[in-house]
PLY file of the C-alpha trace (Angstrom):
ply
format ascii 1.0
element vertex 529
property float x
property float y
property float z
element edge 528
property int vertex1
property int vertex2
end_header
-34.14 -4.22 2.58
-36.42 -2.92 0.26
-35.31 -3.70 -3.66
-37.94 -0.52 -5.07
-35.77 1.40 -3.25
-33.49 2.49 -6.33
-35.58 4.54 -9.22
-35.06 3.16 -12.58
-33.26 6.41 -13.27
-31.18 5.23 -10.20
-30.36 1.44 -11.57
-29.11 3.09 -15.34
-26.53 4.86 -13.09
-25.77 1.62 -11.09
-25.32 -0.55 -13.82
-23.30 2.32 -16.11
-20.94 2.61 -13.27
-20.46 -1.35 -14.09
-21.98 -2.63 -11.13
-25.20 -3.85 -9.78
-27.71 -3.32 -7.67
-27.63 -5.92 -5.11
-23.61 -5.05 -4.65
-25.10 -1.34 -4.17
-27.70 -3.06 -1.45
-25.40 -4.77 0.05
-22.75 -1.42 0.53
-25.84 0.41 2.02
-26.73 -2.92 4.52
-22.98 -2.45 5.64
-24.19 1.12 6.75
-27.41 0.04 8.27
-25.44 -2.60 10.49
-22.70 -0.28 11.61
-19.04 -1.21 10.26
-17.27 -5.08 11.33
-14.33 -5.24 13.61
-10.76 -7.34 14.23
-11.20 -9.97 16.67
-7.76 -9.00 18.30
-5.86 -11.94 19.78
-2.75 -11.09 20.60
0.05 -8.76 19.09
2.94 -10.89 16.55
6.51 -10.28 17.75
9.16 -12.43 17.04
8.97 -15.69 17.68
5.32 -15.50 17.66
4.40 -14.78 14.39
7.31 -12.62 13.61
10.46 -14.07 11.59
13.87 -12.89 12.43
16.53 -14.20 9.55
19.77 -15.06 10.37
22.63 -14.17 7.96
23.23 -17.56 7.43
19.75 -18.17 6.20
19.50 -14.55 4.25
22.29 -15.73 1.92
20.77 -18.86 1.06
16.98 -16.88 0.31
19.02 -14.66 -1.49
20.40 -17.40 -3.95
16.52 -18.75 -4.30
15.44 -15.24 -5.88
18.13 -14.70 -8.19
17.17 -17.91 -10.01
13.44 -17.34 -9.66
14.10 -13.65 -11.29
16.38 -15.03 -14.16
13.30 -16.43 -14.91
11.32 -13.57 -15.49
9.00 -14.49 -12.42
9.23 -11.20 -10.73
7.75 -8.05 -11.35
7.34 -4.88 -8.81
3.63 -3.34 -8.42
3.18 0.27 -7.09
0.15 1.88 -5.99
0.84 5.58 -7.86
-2.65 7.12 -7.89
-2.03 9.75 -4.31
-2.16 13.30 -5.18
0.62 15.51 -4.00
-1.89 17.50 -2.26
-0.82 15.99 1.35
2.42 16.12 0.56
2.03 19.96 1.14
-0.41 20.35 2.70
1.21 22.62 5.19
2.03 24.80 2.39
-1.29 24.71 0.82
-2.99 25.88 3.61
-0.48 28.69 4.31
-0.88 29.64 0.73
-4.64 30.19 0.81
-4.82 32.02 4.18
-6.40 35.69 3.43
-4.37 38.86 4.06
-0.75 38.72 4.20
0.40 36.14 6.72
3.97 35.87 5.13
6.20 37.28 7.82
9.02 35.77 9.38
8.53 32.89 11.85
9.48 32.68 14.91
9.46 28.91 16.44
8.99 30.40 19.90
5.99 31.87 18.94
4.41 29.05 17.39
1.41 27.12 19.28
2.00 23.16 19.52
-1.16 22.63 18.68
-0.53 24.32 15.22
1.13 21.79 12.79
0.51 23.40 9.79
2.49 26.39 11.10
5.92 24.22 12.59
5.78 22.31 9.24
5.67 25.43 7.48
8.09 27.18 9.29
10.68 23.76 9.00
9.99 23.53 5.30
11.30 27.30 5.22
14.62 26.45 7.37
14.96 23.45 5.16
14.14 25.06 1.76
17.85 24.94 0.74
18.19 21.49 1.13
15.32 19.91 -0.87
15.63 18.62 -4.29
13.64 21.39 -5.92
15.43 24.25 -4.64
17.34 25.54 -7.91
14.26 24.58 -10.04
12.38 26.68 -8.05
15.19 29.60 -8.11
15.18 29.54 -11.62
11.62 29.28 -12.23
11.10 32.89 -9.61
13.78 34.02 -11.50
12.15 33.44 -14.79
9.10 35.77 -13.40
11.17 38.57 -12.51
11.37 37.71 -8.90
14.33 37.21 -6.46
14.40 34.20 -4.24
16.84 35.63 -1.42
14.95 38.56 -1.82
11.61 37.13 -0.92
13.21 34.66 2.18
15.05 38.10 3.57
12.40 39.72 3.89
9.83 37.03 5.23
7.04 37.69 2.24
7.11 34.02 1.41
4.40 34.31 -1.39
6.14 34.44 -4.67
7.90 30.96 -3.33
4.90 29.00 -2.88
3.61 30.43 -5.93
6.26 29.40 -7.08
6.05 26.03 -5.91
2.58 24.86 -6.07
0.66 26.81 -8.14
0.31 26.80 -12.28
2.13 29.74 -12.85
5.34 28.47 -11.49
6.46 24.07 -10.80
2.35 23.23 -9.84
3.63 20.63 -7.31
0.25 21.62 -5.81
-1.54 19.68 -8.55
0.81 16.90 -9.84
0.91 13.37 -8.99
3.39 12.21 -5.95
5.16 10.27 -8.20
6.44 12.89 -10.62
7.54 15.48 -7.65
11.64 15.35 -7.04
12.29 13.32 -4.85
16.25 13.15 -4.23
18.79 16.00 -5.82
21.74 14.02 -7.84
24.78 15.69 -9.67
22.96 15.17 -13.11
19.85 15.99 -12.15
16.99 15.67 -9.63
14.98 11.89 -9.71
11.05 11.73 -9.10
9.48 9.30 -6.90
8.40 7.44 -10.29
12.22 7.19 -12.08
13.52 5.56 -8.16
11.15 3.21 -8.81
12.81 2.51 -12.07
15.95 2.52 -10.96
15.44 0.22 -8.19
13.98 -2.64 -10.65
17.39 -2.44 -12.22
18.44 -4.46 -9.45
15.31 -6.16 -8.15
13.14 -7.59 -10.49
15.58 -7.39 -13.34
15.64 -10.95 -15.54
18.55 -13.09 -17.66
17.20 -10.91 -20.37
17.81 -8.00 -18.69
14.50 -7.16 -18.64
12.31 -5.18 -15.36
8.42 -5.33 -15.39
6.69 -2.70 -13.25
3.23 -2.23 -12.99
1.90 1.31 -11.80
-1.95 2.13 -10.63
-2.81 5.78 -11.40
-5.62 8.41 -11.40
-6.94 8.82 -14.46
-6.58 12.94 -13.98
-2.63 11.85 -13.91
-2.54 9.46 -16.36
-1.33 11.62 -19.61
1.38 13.11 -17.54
2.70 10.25 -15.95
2.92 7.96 -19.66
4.69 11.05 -20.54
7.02 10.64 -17.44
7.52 7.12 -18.18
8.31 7.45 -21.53
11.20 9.84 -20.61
12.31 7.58 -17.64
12.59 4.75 -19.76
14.61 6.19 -21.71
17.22 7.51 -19.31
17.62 4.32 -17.23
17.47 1.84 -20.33
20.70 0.44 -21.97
21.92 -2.44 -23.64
21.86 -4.92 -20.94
18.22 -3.32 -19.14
15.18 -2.85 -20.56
11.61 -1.97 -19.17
8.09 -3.39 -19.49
6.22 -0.92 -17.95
1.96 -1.57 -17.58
-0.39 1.05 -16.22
-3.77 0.49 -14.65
-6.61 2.86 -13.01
-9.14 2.07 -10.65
-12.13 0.26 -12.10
-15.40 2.93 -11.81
-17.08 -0.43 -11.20
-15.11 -0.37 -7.43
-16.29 3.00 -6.58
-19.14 2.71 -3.74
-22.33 4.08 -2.88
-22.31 6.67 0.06
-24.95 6.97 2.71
-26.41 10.01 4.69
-26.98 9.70 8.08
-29.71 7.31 8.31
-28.42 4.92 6.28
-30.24 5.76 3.07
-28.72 6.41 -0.35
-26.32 10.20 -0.74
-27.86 11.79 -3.54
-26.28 14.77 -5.56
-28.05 18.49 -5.84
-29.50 17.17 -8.90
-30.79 13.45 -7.58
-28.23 11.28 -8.37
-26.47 8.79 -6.46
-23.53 9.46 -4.82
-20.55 7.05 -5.47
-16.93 7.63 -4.15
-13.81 5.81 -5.08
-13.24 2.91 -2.78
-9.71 3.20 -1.36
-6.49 1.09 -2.04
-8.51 -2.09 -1.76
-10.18 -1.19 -5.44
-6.80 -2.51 -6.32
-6.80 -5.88 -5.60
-8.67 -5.92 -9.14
-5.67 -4.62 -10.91
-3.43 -7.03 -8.58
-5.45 -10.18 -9.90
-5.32 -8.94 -13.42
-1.31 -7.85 -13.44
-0.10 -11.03 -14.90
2.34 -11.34 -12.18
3.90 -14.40 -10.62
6.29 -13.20 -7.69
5.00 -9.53 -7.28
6.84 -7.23 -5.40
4.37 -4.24 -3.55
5.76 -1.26 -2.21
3.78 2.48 -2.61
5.19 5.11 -4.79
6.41 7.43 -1.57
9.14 4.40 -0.02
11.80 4.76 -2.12
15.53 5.94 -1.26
18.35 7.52 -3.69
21.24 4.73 -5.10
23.84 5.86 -1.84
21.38 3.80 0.41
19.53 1.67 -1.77
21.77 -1.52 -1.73
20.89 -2.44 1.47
17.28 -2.19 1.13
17.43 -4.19 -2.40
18.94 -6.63 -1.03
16.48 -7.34 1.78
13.37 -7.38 -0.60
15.54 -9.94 -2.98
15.55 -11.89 0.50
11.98 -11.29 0.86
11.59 -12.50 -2.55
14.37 -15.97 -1.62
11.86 -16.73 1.50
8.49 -16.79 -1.33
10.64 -18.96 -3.10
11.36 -21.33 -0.51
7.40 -21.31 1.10
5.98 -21.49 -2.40
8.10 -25.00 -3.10
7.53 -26.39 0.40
3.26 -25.77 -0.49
4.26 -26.88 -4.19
5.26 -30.39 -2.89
3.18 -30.93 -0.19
0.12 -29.90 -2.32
1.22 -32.59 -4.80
1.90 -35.42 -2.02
-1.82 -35.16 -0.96
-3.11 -34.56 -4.21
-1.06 -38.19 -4.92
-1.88 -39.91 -1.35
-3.59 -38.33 1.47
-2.40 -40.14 3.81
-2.07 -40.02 7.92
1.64 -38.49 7.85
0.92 -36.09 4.53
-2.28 -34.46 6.39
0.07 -34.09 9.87
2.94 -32.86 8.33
0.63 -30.23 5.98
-1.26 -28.90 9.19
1.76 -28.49 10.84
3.38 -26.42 8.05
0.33 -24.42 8.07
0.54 -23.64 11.49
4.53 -23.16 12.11
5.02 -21.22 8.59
1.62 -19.85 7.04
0.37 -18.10 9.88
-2.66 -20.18 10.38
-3.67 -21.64 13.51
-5.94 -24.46 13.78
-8.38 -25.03 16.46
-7.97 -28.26 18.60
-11.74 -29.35 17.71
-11.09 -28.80 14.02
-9.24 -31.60 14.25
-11.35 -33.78 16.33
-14.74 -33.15 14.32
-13.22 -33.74 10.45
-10.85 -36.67 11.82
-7.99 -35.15 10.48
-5.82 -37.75 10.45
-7.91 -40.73 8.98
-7.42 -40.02 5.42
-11.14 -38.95 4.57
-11.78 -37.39 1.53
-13.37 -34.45 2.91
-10.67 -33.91 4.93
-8.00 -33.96 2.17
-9.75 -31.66 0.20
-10.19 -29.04 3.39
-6.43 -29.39 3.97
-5.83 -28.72 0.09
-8.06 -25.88 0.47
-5.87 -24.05 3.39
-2.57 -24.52 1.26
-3.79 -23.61 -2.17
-3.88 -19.79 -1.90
-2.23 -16.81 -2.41
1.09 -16.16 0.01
2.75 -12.86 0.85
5.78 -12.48 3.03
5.49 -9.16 4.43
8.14 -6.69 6.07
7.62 -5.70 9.41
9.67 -3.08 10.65
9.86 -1.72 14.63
6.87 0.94 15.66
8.87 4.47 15.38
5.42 6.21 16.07
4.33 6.28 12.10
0.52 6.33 11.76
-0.79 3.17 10.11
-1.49 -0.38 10.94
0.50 -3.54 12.42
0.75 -6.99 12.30
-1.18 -9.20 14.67
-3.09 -12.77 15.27
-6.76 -12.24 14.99
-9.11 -14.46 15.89
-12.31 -15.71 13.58
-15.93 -17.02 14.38
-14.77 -20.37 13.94
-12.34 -20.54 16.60
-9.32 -20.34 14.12
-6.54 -17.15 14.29
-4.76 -16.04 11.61
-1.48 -13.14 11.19
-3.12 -9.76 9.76
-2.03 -6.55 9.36
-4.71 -4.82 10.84
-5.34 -0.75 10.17
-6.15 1.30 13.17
-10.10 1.75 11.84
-10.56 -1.91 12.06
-10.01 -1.89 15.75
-12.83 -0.91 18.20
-11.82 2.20 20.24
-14.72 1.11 22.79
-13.15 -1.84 23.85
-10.32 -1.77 26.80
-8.97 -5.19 25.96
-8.47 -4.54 22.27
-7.33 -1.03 22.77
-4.58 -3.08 25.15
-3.52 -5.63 22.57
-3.30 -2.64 19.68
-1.38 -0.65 22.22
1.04 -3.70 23.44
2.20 -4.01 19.51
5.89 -3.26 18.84
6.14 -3.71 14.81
4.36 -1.28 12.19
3.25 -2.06 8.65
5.54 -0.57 6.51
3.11 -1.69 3.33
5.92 -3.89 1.70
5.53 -7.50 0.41
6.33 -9.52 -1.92
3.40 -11.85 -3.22
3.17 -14.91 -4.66
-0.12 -14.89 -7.45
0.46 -18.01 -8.87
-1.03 -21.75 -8.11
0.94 -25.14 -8.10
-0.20 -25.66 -11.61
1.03 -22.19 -12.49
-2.52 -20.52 -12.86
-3.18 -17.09 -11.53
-5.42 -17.22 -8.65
-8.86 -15.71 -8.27
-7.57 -13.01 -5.55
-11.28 -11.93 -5.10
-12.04 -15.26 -3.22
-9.51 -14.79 -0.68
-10.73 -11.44 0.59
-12.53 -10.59 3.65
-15.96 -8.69 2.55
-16.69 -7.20 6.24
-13.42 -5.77 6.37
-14.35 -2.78 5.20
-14.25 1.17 6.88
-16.61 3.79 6.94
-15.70 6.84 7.23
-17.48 10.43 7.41
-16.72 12.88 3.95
-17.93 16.21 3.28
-19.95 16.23 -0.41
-21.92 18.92 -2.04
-25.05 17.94 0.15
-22.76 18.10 3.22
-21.14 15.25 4.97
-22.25 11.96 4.14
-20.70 8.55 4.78
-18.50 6.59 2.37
-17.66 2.89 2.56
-13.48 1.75 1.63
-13.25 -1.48 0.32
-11.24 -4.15 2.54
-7.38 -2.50 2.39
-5.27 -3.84 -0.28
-2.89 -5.55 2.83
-5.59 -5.77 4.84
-9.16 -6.76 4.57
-8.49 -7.81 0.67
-5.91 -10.16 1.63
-7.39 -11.85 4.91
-7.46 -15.64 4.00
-4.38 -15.34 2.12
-1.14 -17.31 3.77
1.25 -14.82 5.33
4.69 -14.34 6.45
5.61 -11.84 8.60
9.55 -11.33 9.12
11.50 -8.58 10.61
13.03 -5.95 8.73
15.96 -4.00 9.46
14.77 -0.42 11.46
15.78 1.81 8.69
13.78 0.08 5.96
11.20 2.29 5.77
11.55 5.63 4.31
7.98 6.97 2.98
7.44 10.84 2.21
3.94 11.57 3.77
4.92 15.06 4.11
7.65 17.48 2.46
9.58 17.26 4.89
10.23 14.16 4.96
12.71 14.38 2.29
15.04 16.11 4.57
15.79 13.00 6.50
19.11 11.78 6.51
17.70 8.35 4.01
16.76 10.97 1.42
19.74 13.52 1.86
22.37 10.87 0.48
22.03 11.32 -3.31
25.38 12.74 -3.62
27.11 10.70 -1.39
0 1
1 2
2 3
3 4
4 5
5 6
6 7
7 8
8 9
9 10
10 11
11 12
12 13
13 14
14 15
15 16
16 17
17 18
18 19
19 20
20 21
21 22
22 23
23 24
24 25
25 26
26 27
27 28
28 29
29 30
30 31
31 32
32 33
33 34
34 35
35 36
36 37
37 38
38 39
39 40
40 41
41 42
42 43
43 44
44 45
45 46
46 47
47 48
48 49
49 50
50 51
51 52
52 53
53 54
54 55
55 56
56 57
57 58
58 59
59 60
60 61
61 62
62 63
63 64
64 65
65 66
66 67
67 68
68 69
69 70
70 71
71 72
72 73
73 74
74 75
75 76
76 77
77 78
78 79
79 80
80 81
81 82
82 83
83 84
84 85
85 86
86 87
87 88
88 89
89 90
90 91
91 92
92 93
93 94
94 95
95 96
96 97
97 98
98 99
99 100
100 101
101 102
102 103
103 104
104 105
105 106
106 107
107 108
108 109
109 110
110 111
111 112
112 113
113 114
114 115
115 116
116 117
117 118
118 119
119 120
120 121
121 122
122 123
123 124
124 125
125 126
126 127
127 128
128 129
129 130
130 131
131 132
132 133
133 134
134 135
135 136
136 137
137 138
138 139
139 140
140 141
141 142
142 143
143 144
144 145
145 146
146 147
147 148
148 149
149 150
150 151
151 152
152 153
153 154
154 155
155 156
156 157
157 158
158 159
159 160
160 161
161 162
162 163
163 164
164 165
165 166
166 167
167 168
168 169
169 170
170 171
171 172
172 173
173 174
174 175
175 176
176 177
177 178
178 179
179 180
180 181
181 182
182 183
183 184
184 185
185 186
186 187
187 188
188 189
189 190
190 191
191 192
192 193
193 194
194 195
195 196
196 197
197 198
198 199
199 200
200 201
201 202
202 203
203 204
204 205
205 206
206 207
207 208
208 209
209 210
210 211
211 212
212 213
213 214
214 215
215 216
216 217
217 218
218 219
219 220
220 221
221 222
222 223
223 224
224 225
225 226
226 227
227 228
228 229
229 230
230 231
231 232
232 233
233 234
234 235
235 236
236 237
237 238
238 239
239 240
240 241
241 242
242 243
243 244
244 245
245 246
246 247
247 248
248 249
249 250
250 251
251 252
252 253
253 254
254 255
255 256
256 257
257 258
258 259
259 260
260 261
261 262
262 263
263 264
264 265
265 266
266 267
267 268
268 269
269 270
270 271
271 272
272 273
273 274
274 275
275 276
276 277
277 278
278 279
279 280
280 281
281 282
282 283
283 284
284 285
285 286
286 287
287 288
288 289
289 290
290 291
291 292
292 293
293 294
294 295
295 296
296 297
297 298
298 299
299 300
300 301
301 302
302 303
303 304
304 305
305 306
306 307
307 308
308 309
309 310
310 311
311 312
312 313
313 314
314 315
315 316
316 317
317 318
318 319
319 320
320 321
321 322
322 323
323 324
324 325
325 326
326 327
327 328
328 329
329 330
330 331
331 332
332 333
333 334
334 335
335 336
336 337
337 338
338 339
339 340
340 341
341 342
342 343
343 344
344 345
345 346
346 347
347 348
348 349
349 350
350 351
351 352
352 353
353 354
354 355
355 356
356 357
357 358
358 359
359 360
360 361
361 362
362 363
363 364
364 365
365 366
366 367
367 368
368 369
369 370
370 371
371 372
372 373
373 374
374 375
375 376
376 377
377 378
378 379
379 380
380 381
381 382
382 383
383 384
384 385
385 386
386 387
387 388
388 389
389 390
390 391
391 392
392 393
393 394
394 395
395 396
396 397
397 398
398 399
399 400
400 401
401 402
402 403
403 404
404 405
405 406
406 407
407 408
408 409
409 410
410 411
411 412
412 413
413 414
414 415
415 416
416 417
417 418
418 419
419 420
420 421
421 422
422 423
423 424
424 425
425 426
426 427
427 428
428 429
429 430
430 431
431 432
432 433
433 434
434 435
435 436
436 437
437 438
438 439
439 440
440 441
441 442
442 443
443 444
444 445
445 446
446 447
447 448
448 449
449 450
450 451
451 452
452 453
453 454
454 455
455 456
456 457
457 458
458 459
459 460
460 461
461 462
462 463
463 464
464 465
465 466
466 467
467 468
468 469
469 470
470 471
471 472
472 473
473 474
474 475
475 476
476 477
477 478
478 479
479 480
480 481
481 482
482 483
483 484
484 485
485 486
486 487
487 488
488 489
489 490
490 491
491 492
492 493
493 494
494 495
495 496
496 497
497 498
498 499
499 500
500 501
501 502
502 503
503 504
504 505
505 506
506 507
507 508
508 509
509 510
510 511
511 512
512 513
513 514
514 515
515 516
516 517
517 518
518 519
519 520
520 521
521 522
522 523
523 524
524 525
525 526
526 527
527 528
């Protein structure tokens, strides 16, 4: 590709956004070539790739993380940066619709193909029964308008006024983590303070301390140190305290959009286009956490204290089965590192393959002559166990959009357990569109990581990513649409060569809020029970 292609007014912008220009050649080649694909080989289920716990073995895991957490090794990440915006967007778009479309609803009348309008008109049955409701009372109230009076009579207007917009709660514009999430008898809890509350009793060390770690936009930032501040407060006490980091996305991860042949998006007034890169900008502020066992789960999964037990508990098992995979990698790491011999090499490439995920093929074997105790050969063994692990929580497909875990197959004849996201799969092609359609298990984006080497050094999580896992997708800009490159997904593409552990979770593990109404399901109903 041609490197006059950027002006020098063009390279100033690269280089202030903190990158350079052959990353910003190599985004636009990615365009040019078209966008890389999974190499489906088969679905994971259990006993292939899947691991089902028995009690038995659950109790035991469980005694392995409470001694790992007295130590202060655990700490929870949460990706906190999503807008509320899809969270209502039903009501958003009702909102802006011209004339005066607030009248009541009948479900009869409403087309199938109109989603908006059902989630609208459930959100209305519902309204009662969501966290917000007396806020929202008051707050109509304290504008000289009647609630009951508005509902009766089907103008709906004032109440998503109300709701969303500055004049009244501005839900419309907040962060997800600071809208209500769960209605208790002292007082509604956002999506941010369940977090809180649920390090009490996952991360929490002998020193009663939790460490969290939240990624935010900086538009949200002010407001949700404010939050923090106040949430820290309410759910410290003598035997808990909070260290509490926050991180944005790095400008330097934003990347360069495209137009339709392939050439550089440029602004009305010449620039280049960048756009923010998608969740896998934060594998940066994963490497640079600090962490040691790092728990992930995204700001929208969290449940009120009723129903939360049972879900801490699994995640401290989670956390027992690191423990155990780290210390078998641990030791066989240093019996190689001491003596490479025959039985240390066998036994190492057969842990890889039962327990990390990673199979081997037969002629990798043959051609390095595994077993003769080369040097070579004990360094590309070391290689495959020294990296980042994450046991991840797979929970049966309920028909929730997002991606699921199978074995995918590389150039080199290996396969290894991903999670692989519906873009990464090619549409075109019957025999992957029949392994993506035969999987059972969904991704429910919650893992527990382990960040650290044998020698206790962080690792260098930008080694172990997959560069061509990438998406491109189509955006509209102010010069029309154009197309934007996503970095390699956070569980995805940015954690490809890691070592992974996929094990079942129970079915009602997974409890996100995508939309409003989502809160009225029975998981997120419970707060006074």
């Amino acid at each position: 590709m041609n490197r006059s292609l950027f002006s020098p007014a063009d390279l100033t912008q690269i280089r202030a956004k903190g990158t350079t220009e052959e990353t910003a050649l190599a985004q636009l080649e990615i365009f040019r070539r078209g966008q890389s694909f999974a190499s489906l080989s088969e679905a994971a289920r259990t006993g292939n790739g899947i691991l089902k716990l028995t009690p038995k073995l659950q109790e035991a895991l469980l005694e392995k993380y409470a001694e790992a957490c007295a130590q202060g090794r655990a700490m929870q990440f949460v990706p906190a940066s999503g807008a509320a915006t899809r969270l209502f967007k039903s009501l958003l778009a009702k909102s802006r619709r011209r004339g005066n479309p607030m009248v009541p609803i009948s479900e009869n009348a409403i087309s199938p193909a109109d989603a908006d309008e059902k989630e609208f008109s459930d959100w209305i049955r519902g309204l009662h029964r969501f966290p917000f409701h007396a806020e929202l009372k008051r707050n109509l109230a304290a504008h000289g308008k009647d609630f009951e009076d508005s509902l009766r009579s089907g103008d709906y207007r004032p109440i998503l006024e109300g709701l969303l917009g500055a004049g009244g709660l501005g839900y419309g514009k907040k962060p997800k983590a600071l809208i209500p999430f769960h209605a208790y008898p002292d007082g509604n809890r956002t999506a941010l303070e369940e977090h809180l509350a649920e390090a009490r009793k996952l991360v929490r060390d002998s020193q009663g301390i939790c460490r969290l770690h939240f990624t935010v936009s900086p538009e949200h930032r002010q407001a949700i140190e404010t939050a923090l501040r106040e949430a820290v407060r309410k759910f410290e006490s003598k035997r808990v305290r909070f260290q509490v980091e926050i991180s944005g996305q790095d400008p330097a991860t934003d990347t360069l959009a495209a137009d339709d042949n392939g050439e550089p998006a440029r602004n009305p007034d010449g620039t280049l286009v960048f756009r923010p890169g998608g969740h896998g900008a934060l594998l940066k502020n994963l490497s640079e956490c600090g962490g040691d066992i790092v728990f992930i789960k995204n700001i929208d999964n969290v449940v009120p204290d009723a129903v939360r037990a049972d879900i801490t508990s699994w995640r401290r098992t989670m956390g027992g089965l690191l423990v155990q995979i780290q210390s078998e990698i641990f030791r066989l790491l240093g019996a190689i590192r001491a003596s490479p011999d025959e039985s240390r090499l066998e036994n190492a490439v057969h842990f890889l393959e039962r327990d990390l995920g990673v199979r081997l093929p037969p002629h990798w074997k043959k051609e390095h002559r595994l077993f003769s105790g080369s040097g070579s050969m004990r360094e590309f063994v070391i290689a495959l166990l020294d990296r980042p692990v994450r046991v991840c929580a797979m929970v049966e497909n309920r028909g929730e959009p997002g991606g699921g875990p199978f074995w995918v197959r590389y150039p080199d004849g290996s396969t290894r357990l991903q999670i692989v996201e519906t873009p990464q799969i090619d549409r075109s092609n019957p025999a992957q569109m029949a392994i993506a359609n035969s999987s059972s298990y969904f991704n429910p984006t919650d893992m527990v990581c382990g960040l650290r080497d044998v020698d206790g050094m962080p690792f260098q999580l930008q080694e172990f990513r997959d560069p061509d896992a990438g998406f491109i997708t189509v955006k509209s800009g102010a010069a029309g649409d154009l197309r934007a490159l996503e970095l390699p997904g956070l569980w995805n593409g940015s954690m490809a060569f890691w070592n992974t552990i996929f094990v079942e979770a129970p079915s009602d593990y997974f409890n996100p809020v995508k939309s409003v109404n989502d809160l009225l399901r029975p998981a997120h109903l419970n707060a006074n029970t």
